[in-house]
FILUMDREN-595771 format. One record per atom (N, C-alpha, C, O, CB): x, y, z; atom name. Coordinates in Angstrom, 1 decimal. Glycine has a CB too. Layout:
PT,x,y,z,site
PT,X,Y,Z,CA;
...
//
This chain:
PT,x,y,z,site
PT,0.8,-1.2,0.0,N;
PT,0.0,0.0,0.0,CA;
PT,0.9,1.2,0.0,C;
PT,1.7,1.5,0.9,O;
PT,-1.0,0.0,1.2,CB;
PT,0.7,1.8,-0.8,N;
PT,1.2,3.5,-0.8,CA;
PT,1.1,4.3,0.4,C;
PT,0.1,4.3,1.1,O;
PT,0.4,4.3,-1.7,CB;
PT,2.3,5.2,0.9,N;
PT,2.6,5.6,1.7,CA;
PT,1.7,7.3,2.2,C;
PT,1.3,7.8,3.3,O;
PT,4.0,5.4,1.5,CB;
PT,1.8,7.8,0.9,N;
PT,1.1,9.1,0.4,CA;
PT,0.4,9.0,-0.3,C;
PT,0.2,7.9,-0.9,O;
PT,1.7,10.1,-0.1,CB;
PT,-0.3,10.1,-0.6,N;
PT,-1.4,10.7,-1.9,CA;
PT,-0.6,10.5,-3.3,C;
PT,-1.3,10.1,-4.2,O;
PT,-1.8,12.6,-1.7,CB;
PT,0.6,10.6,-3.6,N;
PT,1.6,11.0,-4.8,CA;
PT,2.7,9.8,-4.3,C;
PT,2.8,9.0,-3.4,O;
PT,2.5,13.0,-4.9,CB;
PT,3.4,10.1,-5.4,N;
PT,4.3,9.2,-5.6,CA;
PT,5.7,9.5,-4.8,C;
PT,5.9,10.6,-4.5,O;
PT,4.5,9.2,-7.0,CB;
PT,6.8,8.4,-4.3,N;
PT,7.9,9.0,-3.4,CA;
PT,8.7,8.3,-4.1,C;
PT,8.1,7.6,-5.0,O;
PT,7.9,9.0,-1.8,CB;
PT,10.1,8.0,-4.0,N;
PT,11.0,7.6,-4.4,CA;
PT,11.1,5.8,-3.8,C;
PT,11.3,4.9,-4.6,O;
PT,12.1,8.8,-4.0,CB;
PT,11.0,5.7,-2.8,N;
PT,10.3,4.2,-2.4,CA;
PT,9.3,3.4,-3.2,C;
PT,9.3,2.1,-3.2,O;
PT,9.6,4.3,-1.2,CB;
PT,8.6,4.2,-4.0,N;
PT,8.1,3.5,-4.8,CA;
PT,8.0,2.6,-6.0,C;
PT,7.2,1.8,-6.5,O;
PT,7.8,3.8,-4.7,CB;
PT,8.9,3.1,-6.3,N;
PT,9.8,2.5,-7.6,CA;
PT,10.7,1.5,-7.1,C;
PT,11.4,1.6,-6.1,O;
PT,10.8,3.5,-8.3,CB;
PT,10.7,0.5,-7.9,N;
PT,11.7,-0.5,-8.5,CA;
PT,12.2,-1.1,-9.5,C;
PT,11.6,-2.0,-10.1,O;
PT,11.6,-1.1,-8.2,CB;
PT,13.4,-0.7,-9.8,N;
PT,13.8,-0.8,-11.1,CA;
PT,15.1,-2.1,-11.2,C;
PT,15.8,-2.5,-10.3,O;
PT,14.3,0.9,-11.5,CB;
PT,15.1,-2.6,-12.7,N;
PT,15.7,-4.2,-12.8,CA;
PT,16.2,-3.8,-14.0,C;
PT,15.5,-3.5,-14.9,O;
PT,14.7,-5.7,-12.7,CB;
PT,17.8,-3.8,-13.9,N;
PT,18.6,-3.8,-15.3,CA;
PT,18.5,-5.1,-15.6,C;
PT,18.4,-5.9,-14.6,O;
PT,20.1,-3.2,-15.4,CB;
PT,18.7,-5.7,-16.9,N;
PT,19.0,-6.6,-17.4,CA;
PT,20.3,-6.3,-19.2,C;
PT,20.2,-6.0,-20.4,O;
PT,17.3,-7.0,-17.5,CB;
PT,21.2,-6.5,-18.5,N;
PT,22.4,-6.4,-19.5,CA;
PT,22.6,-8.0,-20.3,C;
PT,22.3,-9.1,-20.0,O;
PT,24.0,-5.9,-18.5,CB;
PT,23.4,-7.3,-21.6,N;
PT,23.5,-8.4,-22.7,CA;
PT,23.7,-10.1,-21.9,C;
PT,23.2,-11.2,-22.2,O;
PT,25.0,-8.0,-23.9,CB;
PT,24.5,-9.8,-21.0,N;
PT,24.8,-10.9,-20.0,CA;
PT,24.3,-11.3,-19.2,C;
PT,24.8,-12.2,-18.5,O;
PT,25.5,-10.8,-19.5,CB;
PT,22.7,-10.6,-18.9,N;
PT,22.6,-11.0,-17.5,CA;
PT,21.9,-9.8,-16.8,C;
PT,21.9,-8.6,-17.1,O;
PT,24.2,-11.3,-16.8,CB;
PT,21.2,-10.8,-15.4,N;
PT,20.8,-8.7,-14.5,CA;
PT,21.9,-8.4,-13.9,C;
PT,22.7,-9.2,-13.7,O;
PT,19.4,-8.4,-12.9,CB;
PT,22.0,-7.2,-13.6,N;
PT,22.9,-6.3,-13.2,CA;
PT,22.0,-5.9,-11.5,C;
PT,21.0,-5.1,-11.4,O;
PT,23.1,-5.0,-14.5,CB;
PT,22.7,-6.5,-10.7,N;
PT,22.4,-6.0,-9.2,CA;
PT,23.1,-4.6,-8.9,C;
PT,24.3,-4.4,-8.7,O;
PT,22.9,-7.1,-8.1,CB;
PT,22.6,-4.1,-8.8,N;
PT,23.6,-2.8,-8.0,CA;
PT,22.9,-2.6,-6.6,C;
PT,21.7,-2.3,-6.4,O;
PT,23.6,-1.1,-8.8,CB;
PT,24.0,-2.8,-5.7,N;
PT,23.5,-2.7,-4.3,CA;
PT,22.5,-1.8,-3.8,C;
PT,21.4,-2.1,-3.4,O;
PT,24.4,-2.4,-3.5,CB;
PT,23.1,-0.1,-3.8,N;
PT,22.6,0.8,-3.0,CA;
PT,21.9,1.4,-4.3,C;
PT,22.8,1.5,-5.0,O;
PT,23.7,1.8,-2.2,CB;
PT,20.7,1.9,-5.0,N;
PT,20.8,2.7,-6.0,CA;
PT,20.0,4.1,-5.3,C;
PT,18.9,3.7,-5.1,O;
PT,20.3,2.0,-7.4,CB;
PT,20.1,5.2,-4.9,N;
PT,20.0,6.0,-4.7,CA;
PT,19.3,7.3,-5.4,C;
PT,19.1,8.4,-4.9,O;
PT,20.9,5.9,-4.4,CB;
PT,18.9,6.9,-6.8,N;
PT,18.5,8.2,-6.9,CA;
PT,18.1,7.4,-8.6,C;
PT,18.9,6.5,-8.8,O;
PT,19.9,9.7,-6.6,CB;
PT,17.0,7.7,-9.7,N;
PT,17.0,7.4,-10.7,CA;
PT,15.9,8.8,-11.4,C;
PT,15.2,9.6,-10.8,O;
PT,16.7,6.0,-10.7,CB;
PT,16.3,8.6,-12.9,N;
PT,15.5,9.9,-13.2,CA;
PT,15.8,9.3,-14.8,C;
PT,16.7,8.6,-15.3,O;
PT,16.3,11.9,-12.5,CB;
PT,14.5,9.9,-15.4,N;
PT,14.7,9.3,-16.5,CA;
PT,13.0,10.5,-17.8,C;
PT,11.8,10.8,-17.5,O;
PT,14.4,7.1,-15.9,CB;
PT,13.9,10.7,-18.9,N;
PT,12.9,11.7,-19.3,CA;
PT,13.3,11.2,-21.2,C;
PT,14.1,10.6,-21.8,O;
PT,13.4,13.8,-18.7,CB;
PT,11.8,11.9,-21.4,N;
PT,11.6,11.4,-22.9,CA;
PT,12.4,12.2,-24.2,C;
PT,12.3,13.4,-24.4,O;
PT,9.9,11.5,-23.1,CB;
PT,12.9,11.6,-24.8,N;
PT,13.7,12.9,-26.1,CA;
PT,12.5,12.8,-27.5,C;
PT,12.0,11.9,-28.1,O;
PT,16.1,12.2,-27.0,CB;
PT,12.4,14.0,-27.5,N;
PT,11.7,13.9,-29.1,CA;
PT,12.3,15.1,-29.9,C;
PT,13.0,16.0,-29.5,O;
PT,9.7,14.1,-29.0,CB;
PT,11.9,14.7,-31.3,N;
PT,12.4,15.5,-32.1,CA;
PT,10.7,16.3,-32.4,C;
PT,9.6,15.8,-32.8,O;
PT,13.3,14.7,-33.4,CB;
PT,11.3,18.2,-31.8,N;
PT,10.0,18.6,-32.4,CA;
PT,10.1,19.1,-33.9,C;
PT,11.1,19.3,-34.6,O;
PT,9.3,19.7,-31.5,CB;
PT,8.3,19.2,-34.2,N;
PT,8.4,19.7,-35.8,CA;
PT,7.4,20.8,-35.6,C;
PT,6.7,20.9,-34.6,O;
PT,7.9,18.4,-37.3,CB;
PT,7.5,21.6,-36.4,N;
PT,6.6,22.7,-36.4,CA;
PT,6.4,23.5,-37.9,C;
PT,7.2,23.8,-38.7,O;
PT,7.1,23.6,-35.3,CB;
PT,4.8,23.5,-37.6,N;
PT,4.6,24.3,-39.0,CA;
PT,3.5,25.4,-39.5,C;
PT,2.3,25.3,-39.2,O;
PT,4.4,23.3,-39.9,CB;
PT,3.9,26.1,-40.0,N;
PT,3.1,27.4,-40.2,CA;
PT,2.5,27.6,-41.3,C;
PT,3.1,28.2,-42.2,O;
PT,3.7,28.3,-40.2,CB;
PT,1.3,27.3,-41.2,N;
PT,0.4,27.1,-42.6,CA;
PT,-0.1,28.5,-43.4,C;
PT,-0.5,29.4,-42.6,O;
PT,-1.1,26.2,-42.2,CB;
PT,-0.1,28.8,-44.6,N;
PT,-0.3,30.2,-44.8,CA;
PT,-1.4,31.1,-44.1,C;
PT,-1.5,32.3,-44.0,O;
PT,-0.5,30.3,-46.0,CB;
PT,-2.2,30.1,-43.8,N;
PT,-3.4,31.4,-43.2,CA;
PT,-3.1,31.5,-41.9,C;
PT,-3.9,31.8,-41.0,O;
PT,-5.2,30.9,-43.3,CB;
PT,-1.5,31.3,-41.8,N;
PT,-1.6,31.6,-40.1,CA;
PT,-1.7,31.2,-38.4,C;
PT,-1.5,31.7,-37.3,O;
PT,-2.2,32.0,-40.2,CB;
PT,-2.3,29.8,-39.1,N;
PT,-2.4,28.4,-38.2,CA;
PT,-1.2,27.8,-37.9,C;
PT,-0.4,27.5,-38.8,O;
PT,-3.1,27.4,-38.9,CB;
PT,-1.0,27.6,-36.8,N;
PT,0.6,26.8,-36.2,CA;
PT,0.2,25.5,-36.2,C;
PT,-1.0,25.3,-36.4,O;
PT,1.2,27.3,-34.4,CB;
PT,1.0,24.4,-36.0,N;
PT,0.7,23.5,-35.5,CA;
PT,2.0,22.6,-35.2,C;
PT,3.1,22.8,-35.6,O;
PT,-0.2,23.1,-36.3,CB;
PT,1.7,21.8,-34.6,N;
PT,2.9,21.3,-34.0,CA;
PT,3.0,19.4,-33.9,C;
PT,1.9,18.8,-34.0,O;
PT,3.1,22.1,-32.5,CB;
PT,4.0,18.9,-33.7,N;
PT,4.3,17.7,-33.3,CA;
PT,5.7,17.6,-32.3,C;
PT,6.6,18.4,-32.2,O;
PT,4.3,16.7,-34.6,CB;
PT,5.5,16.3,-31.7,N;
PT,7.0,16.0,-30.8,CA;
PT,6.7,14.8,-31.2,C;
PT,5.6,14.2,-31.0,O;
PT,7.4,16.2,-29.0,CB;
PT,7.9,14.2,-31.9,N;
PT,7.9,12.7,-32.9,CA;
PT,9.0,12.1,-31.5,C;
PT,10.0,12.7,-31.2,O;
PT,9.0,12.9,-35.1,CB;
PT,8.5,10.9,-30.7,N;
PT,9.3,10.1,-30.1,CA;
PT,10.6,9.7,-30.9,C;
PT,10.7,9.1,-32.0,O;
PT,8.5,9.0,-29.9,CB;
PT,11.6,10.3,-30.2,N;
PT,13.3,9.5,-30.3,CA;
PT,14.2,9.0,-28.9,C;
PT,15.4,9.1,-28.8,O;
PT,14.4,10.8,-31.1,CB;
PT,13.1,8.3,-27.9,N;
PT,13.7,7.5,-27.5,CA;
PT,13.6,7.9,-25.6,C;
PT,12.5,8.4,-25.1,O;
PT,15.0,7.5,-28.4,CB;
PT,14.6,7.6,-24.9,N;
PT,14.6,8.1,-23.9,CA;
PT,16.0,8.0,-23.2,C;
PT,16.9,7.3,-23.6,O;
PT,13.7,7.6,-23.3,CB;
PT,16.1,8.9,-21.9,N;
PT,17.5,8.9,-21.4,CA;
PT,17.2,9.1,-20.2,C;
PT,16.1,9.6,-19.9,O;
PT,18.6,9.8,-22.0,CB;
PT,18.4,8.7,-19.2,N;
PT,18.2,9.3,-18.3,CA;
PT,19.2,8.6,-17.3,C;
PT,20.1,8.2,-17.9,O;
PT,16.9,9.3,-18.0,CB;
PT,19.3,8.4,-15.8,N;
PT,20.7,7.9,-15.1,CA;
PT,20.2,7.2,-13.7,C;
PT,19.0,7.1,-13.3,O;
PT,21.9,9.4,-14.8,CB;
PT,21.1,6.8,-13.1,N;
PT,20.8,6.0,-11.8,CA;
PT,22.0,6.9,-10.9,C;
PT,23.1,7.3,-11.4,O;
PT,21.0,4.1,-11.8,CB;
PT,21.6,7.0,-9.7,N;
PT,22.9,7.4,-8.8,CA;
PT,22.5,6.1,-7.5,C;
PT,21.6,5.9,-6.8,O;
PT,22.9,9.4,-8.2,CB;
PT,24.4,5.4,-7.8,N;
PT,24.4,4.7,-6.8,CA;
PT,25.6,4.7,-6.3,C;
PT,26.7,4.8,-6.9,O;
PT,24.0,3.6,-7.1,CB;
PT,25.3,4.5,-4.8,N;
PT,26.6,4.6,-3.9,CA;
PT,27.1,2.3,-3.8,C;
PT,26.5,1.2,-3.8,O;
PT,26.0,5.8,-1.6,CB;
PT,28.1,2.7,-3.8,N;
PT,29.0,1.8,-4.6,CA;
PT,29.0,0.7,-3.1,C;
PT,29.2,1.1,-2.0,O;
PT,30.8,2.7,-5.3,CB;
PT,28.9,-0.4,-3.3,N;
PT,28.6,-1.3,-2.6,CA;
PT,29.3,-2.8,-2.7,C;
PT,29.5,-3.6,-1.7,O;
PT,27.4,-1.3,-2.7,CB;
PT,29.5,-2.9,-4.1,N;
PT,29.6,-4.1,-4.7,CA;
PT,30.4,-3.7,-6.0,C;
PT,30.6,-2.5,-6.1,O;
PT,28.3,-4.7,-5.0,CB;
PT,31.0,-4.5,-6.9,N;
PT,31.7,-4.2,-8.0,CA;
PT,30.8,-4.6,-9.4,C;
PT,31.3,-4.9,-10.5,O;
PT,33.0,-5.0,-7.9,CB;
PT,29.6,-4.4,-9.1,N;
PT,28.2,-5.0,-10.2,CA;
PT,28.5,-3.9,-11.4,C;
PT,28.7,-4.2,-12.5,O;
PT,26.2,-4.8,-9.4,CB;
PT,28.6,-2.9,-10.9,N;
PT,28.5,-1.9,-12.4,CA;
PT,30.2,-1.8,-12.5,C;
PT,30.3,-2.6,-13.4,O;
PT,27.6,0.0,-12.1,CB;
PT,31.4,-1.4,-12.2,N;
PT,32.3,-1.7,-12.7,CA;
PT,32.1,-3.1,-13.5,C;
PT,31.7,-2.9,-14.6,O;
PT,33.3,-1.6,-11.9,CB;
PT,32.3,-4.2,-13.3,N;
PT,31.7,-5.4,-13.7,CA;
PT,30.9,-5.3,-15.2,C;
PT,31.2,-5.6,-16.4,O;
PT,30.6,-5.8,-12.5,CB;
PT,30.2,-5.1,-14.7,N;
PT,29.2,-4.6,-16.0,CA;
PT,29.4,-4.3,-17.3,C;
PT,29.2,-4.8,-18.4,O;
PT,28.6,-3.5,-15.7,CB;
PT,30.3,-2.8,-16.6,N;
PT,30.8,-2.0,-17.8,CA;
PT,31.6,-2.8,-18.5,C;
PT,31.5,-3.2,-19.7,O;
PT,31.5,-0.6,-17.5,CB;
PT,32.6,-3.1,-17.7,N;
PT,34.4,-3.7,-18.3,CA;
PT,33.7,-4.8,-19.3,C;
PT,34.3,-4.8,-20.4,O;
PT,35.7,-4.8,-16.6,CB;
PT,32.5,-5.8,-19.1,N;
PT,32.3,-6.8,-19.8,CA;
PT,31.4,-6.2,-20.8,C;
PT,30.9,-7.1,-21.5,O;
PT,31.8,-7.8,-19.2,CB;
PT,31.2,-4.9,-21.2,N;
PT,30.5,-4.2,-22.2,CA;
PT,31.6,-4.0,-22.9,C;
PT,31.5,-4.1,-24.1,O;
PT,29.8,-2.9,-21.9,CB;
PT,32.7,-3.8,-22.3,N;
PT,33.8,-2.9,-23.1,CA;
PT,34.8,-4.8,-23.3,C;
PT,35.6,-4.8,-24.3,O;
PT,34.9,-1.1,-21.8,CB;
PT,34.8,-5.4,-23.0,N;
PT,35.4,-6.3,-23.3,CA;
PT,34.5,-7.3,-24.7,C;
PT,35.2,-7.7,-25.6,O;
PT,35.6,-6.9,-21.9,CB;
PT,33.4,-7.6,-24.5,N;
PT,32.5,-7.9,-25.6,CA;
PT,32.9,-6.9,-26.6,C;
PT,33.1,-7.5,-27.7,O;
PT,30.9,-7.9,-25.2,CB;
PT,33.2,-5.3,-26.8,N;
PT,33.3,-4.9,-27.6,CA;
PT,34.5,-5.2,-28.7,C;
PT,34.4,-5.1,-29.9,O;
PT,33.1,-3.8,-27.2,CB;
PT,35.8,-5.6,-27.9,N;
PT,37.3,-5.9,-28.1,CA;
PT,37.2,-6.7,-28.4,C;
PT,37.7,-6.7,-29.5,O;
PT,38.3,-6.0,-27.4,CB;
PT,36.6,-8.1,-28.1,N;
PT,36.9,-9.1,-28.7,CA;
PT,35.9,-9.2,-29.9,C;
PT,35.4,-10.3,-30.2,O;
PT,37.0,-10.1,-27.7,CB;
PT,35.7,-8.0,-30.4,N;
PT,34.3,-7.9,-31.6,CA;
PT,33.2,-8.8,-31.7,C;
PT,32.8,-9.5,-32.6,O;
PT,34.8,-8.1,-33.0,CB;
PT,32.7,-8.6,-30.4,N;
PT,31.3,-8.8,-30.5,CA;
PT,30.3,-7.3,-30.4,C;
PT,29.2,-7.2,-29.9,O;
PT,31.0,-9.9,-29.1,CB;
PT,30.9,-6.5,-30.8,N;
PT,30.1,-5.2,-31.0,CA;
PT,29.4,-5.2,-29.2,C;
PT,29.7,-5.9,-28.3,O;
PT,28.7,-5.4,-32.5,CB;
PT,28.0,-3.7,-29.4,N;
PT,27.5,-4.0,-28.5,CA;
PT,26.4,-4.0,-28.5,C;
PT,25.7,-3.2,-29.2,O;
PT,27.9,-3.5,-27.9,CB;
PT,25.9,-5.1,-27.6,N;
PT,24.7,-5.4,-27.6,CA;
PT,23.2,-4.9,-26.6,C;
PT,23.0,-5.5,-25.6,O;
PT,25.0,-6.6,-27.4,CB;
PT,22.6,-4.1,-27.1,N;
PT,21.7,-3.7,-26.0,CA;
PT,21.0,-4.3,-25.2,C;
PT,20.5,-5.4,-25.5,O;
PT,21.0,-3.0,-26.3,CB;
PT,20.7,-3.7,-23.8,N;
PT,20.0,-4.5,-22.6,CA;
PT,18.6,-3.7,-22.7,C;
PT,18.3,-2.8,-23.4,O;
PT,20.8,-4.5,-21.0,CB;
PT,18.0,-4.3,-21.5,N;
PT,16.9,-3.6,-21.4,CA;
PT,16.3,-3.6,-20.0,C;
PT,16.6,-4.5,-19.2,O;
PT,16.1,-4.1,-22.3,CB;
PT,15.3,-2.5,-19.7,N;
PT,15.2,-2.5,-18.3,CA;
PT,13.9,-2.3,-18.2,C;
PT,13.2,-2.0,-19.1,O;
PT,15.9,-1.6,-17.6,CB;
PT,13.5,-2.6,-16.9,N;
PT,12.1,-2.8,-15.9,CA;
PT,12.2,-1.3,-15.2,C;
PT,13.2,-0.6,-14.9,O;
PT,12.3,-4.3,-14.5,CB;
PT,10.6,-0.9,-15.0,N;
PT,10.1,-0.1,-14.2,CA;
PT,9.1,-0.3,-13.3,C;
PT,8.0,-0.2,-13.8,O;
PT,9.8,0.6,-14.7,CB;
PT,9.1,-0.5,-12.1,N;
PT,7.6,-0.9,-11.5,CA;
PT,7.5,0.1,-10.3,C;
PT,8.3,0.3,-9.4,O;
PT,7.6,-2.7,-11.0,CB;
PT,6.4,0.5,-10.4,N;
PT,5.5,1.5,-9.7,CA;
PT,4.9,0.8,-9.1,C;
PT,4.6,-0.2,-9.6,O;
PT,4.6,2.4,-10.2,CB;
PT,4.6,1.2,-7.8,N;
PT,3.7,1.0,-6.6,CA;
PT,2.6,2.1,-6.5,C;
PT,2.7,2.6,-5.4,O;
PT,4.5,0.9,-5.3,CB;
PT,1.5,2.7,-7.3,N;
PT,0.4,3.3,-7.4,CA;
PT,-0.3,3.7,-6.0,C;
PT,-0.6,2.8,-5.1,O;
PT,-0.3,2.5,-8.2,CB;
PT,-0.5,4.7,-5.8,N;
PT,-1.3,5.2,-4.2,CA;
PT,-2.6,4.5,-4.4,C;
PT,-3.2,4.5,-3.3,O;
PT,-1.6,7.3,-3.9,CB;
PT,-3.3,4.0,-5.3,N;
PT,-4.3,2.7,-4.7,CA;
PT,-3.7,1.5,-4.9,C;
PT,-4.4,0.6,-4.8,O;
PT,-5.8,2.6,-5.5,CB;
PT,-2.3,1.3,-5.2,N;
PT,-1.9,-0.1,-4.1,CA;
PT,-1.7,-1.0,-5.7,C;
PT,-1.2,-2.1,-5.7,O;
PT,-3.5,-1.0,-2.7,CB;
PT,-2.0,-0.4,-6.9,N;
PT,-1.6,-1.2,-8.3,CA;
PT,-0.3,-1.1,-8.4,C;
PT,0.1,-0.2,-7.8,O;
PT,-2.1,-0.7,-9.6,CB;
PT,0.5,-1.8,-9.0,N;
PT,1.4,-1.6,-10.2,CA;
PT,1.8,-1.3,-11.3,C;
PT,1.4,-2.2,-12.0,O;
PT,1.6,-2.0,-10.3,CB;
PT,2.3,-0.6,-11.7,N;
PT,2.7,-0.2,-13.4,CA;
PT,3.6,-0.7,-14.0,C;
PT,3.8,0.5,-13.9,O;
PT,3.1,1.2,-13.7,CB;
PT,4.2,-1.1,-14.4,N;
PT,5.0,-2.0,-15.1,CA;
PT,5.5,-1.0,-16.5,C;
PT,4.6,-0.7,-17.3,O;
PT,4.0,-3.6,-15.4,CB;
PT,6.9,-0.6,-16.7,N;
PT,7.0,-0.5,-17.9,CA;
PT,8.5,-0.5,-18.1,C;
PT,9.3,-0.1,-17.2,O;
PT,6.4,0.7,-18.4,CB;
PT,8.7,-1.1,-19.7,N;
PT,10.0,-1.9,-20.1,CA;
PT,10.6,-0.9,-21.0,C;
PT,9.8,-0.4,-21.8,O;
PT,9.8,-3.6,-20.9,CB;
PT,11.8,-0.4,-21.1,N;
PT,12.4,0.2,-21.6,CA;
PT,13.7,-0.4,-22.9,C;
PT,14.8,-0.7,-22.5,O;
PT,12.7,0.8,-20.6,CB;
PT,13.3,-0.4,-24.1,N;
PT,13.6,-1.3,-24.8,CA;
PT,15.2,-0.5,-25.4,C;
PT,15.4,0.7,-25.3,O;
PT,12.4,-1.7,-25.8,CB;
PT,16.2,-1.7,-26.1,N;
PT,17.3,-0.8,-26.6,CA;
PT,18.3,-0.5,-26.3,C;
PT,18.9,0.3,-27.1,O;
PT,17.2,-0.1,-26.8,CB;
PT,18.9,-1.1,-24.6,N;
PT,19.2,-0.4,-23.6,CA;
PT,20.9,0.3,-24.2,C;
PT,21.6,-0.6,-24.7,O;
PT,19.1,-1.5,-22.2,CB;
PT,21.3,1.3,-24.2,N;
PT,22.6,1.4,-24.2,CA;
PT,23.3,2.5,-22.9,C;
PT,22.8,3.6,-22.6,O;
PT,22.7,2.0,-25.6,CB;
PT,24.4,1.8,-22.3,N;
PT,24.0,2.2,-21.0,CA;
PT,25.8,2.9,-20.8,C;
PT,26.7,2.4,-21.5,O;
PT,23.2,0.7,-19.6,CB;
PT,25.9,3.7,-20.0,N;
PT,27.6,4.5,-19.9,CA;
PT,27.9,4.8,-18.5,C;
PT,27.0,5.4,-17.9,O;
PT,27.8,6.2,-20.7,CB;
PT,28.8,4.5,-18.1,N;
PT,29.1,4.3,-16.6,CA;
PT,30.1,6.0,-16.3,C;
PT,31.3,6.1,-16.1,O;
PT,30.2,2.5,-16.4,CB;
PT,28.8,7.3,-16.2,N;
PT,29.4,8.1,-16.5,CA;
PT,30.3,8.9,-15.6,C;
PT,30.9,9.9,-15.8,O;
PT,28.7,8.6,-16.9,CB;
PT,30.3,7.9,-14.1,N;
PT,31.7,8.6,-13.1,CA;
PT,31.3,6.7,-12.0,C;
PT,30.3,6.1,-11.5,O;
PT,31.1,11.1,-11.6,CB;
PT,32.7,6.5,-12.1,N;
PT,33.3,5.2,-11.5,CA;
PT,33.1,5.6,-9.7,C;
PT,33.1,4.8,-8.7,O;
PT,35.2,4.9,-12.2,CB;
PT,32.8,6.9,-9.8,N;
PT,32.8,6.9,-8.3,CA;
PT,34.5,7.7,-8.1,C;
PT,35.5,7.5,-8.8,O;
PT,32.7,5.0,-7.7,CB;
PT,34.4,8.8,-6.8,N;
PT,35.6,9.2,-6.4,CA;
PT,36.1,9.0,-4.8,C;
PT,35.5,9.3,-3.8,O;
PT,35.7,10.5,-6.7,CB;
PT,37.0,8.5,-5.0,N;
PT,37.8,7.5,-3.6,CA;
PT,38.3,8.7,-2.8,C;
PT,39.1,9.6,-3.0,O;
PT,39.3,6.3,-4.1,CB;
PT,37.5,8.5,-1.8,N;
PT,38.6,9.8,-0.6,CA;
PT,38.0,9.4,0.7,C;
PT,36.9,9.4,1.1,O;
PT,38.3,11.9,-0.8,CB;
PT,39.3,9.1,1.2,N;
PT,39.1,9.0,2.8,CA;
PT,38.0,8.2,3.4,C;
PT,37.7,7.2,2.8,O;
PT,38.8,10.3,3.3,CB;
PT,37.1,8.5,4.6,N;
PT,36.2,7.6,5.1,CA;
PT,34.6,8.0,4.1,C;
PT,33.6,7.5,4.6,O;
PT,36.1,7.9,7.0,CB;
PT,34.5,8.7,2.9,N;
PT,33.0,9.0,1.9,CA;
PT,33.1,7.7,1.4,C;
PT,33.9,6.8,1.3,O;
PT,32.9,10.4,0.5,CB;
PT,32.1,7.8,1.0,N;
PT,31.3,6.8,0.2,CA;
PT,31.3,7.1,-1.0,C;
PT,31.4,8.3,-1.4,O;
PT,30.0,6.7,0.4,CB;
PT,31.2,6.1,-1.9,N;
PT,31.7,6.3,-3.4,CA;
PT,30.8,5.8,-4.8,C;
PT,30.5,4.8,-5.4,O;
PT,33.1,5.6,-3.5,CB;
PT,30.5,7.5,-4.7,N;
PT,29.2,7.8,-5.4,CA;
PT,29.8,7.2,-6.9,C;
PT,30.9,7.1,-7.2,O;
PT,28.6,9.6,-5.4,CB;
PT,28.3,6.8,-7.7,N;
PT,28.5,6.0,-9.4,CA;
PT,27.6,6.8,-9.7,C;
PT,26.8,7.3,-8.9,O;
PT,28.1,4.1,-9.8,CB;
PT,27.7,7.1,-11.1,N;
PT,26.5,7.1,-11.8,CA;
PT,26.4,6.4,-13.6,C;
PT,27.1,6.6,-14.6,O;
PT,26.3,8.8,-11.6,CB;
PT,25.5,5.7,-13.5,N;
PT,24.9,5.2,-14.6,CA;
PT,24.1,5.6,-15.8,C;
PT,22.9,5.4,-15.7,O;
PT,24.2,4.6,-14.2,CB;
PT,24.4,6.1,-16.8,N;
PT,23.3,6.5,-17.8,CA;
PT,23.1,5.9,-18.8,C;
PT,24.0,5.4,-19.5,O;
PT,23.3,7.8,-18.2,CB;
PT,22.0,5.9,-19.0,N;
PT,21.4,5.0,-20.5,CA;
PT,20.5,5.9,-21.8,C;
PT,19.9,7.0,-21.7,O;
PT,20.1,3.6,-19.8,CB;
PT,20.5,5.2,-22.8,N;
PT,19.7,5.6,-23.5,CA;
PT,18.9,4.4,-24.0,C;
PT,19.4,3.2,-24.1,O;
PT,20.3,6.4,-24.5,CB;
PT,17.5,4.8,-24.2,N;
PT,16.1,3.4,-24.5,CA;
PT,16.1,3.8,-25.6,C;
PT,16.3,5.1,-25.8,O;
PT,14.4,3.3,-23.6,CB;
PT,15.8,3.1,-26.6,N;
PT,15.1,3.3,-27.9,CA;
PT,13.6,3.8,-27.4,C;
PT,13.2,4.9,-27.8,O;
PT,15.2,1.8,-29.0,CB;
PT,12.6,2.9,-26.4,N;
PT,11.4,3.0,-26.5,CA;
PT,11.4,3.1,-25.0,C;
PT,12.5,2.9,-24.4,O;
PT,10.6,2.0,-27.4,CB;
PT,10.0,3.4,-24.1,N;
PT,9.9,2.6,-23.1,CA;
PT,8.2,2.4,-23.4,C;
PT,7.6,3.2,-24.0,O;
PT,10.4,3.2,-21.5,CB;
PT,7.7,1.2,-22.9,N;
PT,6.3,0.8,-23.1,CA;
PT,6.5,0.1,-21.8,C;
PT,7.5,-0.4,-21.2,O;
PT,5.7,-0.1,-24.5,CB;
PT,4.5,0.4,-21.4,N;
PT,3.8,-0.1,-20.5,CA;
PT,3.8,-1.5,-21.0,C;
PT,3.7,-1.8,-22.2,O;
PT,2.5,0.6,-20.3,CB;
PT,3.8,-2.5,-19.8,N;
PT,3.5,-3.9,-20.3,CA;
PT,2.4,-4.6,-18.8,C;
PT,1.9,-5.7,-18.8,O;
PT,5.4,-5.0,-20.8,CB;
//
């Protein structure tokens, strides 16, 4: 059951699945994720606007404090599949919502291409923040 009226960050649970395999990441801390479109726009002579945003895909990142060696891991065997020319292969990921009447939402993000855009910085007794970003070709409700 939902905690509030709206949605909170507990409510989400999200499941990578890489060319290899799921990808556990211990702590994940923070996710955010937004749609890219290409807009068009057009101005018809009598003066009428009109518009579209054509879907191209989605992006967005995870912040996780580093617990385990799952995403170094991850990456290195992204980048190692790539050397030994197996190109690269996209993954794909889960979204699941916990709804304030107590449903689920479910949606899969297809295409996955994902960049391990800070390994984390080592100092002293902190904790050592990661961050993850991907790009989806699609995401759909399933």
């Amino acid at each position: 059951m939902a905690l509030t009226a709206f949605s909170i960050g507990r409510d989400t649970q999200l499941v990578v699945m890489g060319p290899n395999g799921r990808v556990d990441m211990s702590h994940v801390t923070g996710f955010e994720s937004r749609q890219l479109t290409n807009a068009v726009r057009v101005s018809r002579l009598d003066g009428t606007q009109l518009g579209a945003e054509l879907p191209k895909g989605w992006e967005g990142s995870f912040e996780v404090e580093r617990g385990t060696s799952a995403l170094d891991d991850f990456i290195s065997g992204l980048e190692q599949d790539f050397y030994n020319g197996g190109g690269t292969q996209p993954g794909t990921m889960y979204q699941y919502i916990t709804e304030t009447d107590s449903s689920v939402s479910t949606y899969q993000f297809d295409g996955v291409a994902f960049k391990l855009a800070s390994a984390g910085a080592w100092k002293g007794d902190a904790s050592v923040k990661q961050k993850l970003e991907f790009y989806a070709t699609r995401k759909r409700r399933i």
